[in-house]
C-alpha positions in Angstrom: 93.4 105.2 116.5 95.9 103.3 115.0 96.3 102.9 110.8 98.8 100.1 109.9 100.7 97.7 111.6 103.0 95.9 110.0 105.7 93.4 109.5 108.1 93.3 106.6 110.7 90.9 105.9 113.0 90.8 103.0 115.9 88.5 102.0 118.1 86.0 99.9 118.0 82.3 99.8 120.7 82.1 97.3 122.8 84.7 94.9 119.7 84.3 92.5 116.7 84.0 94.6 115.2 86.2 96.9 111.9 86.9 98.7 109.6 89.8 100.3 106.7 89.6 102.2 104.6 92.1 103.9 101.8 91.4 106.3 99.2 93.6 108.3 98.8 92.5 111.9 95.9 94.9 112.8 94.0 93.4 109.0 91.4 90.5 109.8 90.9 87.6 107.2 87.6 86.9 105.8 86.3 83.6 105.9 88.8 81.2 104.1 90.9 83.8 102.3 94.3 83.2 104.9 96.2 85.8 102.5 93.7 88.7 102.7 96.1 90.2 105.4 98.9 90.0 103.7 99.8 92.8 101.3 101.9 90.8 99.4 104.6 87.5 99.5 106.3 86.3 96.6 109.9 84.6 95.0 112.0 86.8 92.7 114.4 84.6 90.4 116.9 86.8 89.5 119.7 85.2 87.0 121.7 88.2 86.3 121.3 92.1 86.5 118.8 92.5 83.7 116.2 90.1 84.2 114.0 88.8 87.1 111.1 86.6 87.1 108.8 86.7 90.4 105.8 85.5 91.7 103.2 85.0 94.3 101.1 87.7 95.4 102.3 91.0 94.3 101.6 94.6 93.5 99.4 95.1 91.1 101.3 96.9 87.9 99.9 100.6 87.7 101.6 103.5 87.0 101.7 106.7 88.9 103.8 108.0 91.9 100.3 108.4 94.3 99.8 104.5 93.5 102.9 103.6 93.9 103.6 104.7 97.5 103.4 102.7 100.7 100.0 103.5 101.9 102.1 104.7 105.4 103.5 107.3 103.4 100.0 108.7 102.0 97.9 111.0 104.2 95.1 111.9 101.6 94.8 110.6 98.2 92.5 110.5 95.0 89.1 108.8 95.1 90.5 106.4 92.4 93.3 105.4 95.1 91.1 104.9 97.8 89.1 102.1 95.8 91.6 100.4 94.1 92.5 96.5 95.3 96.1 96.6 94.3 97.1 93.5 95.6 96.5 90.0 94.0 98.0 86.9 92.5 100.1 87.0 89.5 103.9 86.7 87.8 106.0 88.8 86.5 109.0 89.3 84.4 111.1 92.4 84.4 114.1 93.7 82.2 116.4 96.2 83.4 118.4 98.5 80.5 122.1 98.0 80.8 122.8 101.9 81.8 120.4 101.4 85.1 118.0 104.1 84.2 115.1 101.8 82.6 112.7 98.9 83.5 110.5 97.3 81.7 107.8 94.9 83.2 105.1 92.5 81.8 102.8 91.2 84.5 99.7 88.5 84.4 97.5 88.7 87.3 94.2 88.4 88.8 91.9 91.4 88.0 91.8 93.8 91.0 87.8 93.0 90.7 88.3 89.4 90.7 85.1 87.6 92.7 84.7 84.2 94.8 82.6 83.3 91.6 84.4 84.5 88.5 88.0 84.5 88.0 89.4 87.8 86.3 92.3 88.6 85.0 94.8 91.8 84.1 97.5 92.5 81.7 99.8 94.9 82.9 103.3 96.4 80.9 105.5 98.7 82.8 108.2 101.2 82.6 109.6 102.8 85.3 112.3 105.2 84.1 115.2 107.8 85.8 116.8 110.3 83.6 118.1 113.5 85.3 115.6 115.1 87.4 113.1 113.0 85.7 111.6 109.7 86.6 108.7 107.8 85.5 106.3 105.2 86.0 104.1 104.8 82.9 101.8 101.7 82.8 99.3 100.3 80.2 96.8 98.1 81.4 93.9 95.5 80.4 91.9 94.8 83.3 89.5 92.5 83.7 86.2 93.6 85.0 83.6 91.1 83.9 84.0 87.7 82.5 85.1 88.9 79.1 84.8 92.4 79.5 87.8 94.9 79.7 88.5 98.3 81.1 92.0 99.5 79.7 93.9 102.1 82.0 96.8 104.5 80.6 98.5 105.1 84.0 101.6 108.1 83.6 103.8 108.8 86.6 106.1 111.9 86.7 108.7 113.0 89.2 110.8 116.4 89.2 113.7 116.6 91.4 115.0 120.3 91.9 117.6 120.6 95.1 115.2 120.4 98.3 112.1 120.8 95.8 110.0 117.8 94.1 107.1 117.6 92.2 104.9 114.3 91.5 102.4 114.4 88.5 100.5 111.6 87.8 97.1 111.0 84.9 95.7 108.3 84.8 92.8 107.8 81.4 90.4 104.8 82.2 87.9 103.6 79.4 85.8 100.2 78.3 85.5 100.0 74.8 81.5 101.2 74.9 83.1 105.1 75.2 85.6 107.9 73.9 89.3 106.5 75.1 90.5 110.0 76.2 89.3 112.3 79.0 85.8 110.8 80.3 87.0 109.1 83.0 90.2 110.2 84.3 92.2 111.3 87.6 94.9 113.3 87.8 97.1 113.8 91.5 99.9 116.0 91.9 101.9 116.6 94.7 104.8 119.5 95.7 107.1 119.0 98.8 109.8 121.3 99.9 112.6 119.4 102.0 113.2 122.6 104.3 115.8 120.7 106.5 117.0 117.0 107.2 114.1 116.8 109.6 111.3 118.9 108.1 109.0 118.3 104.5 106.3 120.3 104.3 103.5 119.5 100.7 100.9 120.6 99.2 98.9 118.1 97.3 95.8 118.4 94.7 93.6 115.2 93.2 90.8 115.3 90.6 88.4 112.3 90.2 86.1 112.4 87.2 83.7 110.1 85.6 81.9 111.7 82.7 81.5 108.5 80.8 77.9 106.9 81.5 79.1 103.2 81.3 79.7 100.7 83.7 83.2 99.0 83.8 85.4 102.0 86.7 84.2 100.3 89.8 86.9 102.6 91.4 85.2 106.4 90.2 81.8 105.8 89.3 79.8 107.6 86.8 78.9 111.2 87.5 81.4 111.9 90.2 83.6 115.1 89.5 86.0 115.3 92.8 88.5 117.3 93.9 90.6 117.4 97.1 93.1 119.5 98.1 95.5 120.2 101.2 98.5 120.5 102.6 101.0 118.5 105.4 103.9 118.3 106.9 106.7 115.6 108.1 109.0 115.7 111.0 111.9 113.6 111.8 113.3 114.4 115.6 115.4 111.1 115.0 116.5 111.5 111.2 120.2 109.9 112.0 119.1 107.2 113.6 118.3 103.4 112.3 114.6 103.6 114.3 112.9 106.1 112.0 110.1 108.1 114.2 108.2 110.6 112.1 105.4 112.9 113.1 103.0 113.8 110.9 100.1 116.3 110.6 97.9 117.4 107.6 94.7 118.9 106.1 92.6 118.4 103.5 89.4 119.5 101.6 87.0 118.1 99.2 84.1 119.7 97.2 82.3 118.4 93.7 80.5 115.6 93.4 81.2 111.4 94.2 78.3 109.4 92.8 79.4 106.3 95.2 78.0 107.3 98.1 80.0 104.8 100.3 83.0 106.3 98.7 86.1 107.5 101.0 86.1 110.9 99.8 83.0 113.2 100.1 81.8 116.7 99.4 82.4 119.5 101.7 84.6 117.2 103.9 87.2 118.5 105.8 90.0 116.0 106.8 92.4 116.3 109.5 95.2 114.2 110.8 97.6 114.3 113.0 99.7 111.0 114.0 103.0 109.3 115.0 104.8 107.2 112.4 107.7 104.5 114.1 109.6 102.2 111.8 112.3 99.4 113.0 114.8 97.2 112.2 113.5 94.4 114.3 117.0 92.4 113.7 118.7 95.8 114.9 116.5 96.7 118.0 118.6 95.4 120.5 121.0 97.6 119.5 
């Protein structure tokens, strides 16, 4: 079968202003809602190097390096991943550190539970950060998950870069204000990947869902589910030097605990394999 296919187009309509929109051609719209398809489209107003104000519909603001990969890229991921609407309506304003290695972003957007009947809303601040081998993405979020009623999320992102060696770390603590903040419902995803040659990575990646908590509010890891997956993959590139990226992919996973959501993604004692071809383009460049 086929996963994604999509269109991406990026540009500038002036030194200042630019735009990015991505769309799913193989992603039907339901009933009225024309942008359900479309990951995300929005202007970014960018008056100098430090600051940019964008909006439209966007990413929603959430830390971690799991999260914040193109879904392309992701073979396996966490329960909480798998749930998660991340794309919705909202603006943003970011402010970029003069040495380049900070960002800071505030976003306002619609909840990622937000229903034909209720608006809902999120509250999202942002840093993503590269020192060194370092980088981050941290988030702190207020989401939105009945009219009046908030779930806060401490999302923190971690990346080591070591030569051909990398490792992602990512926690994420969820809570409503009905439980203990730390440790009752949390996920935590990390990933290692060697890059053996130009052409070759080869990972090995481990996620943890669990939902100890006994309140409603995580519509993404529900109460009593204790989850964890873990596998392996690889990526091969037989046309690394070439502007039209082909990638093959395969990998393996296993799952064992317990998911209380029973039309979850991720299940107990399921063994997940995948094997697949990955093609990107330039489309302005395909002549060529």
């Amino acid at each position: 079968r086929g996963s994604y296919l999509n269109l991406r187009l990026d540009g500038s309509l002036s030194r200042t202003f630019s735009y990015s929109f991505r769309h799913r051609l193989n992603k039907a719209d339901k009933g009225n809602h024309f942008f359900d398809a479309t990951d995300w489209v929005y202007l970014t107003y960018k008056p100098s190097d430090r600051w940019e104000f964008a909006g439209g519909k966007q990413v929603v603001g959430i830390g971690g390096y799991e999260y914040d990969r193109a879904p392309i890229d992701l073979y396996f991921c966490s329960e909480y991943w798998n749930n998660v609407p991340c794309y919705q309506w909202g603006g943003s304003v970011a402010y970029t550190t003069k040495s380049g290695a900070d960002k800071f972003l505030f976003q306002l957007c619609q909840s990622p539970f937000d229903t034909p009947t209720d608006d809902l809303y999120a509250l999202n601040l942002m840093w993503y950060g590269s020192h060194g081998p370092l980088g981050t993405i941290y988030s702190a979020n207020l989401i939105e998950y009945l009219p009046g009623q908030f779930i806060t999320y401490l999302a923190l992102g971690h990346k080591f870069t070591f030569g051909q060696f990398s490792v992602e770390l990512d926690w994420m603590n969820r809570a409503t204000r009905h439980q203990k903040f730390f440790f009752y419902d949390t996920s935590v995803m990390g990933e290692l990947s060697w890059q053996a040659c130009e052409q070759l990575r080869v990972f090995g990646k481990v996620t943890y869902d669990v939902n100890r908590s006994n309140e409603a509010g995580d519509y993404c890891v529900l109460p009593g589910t204790e989850l964890t997956r873990m596998g392996g993959g690889l990526e091969y590139f037989p046309l690394r030097k070439t502007n039209q990226e082909v990638r093959i992919h395969a990998g393996c996973c296993y799952a064992y605990g317990r998911n209380s959501n029973p039309a979850g993604t991720t299940q107990p004692k399921q063994t997940y394999f995948n094997m697949g071809l990955t093609w990107k383009t330039n489309l302005l460049s395909l002549k060529k």
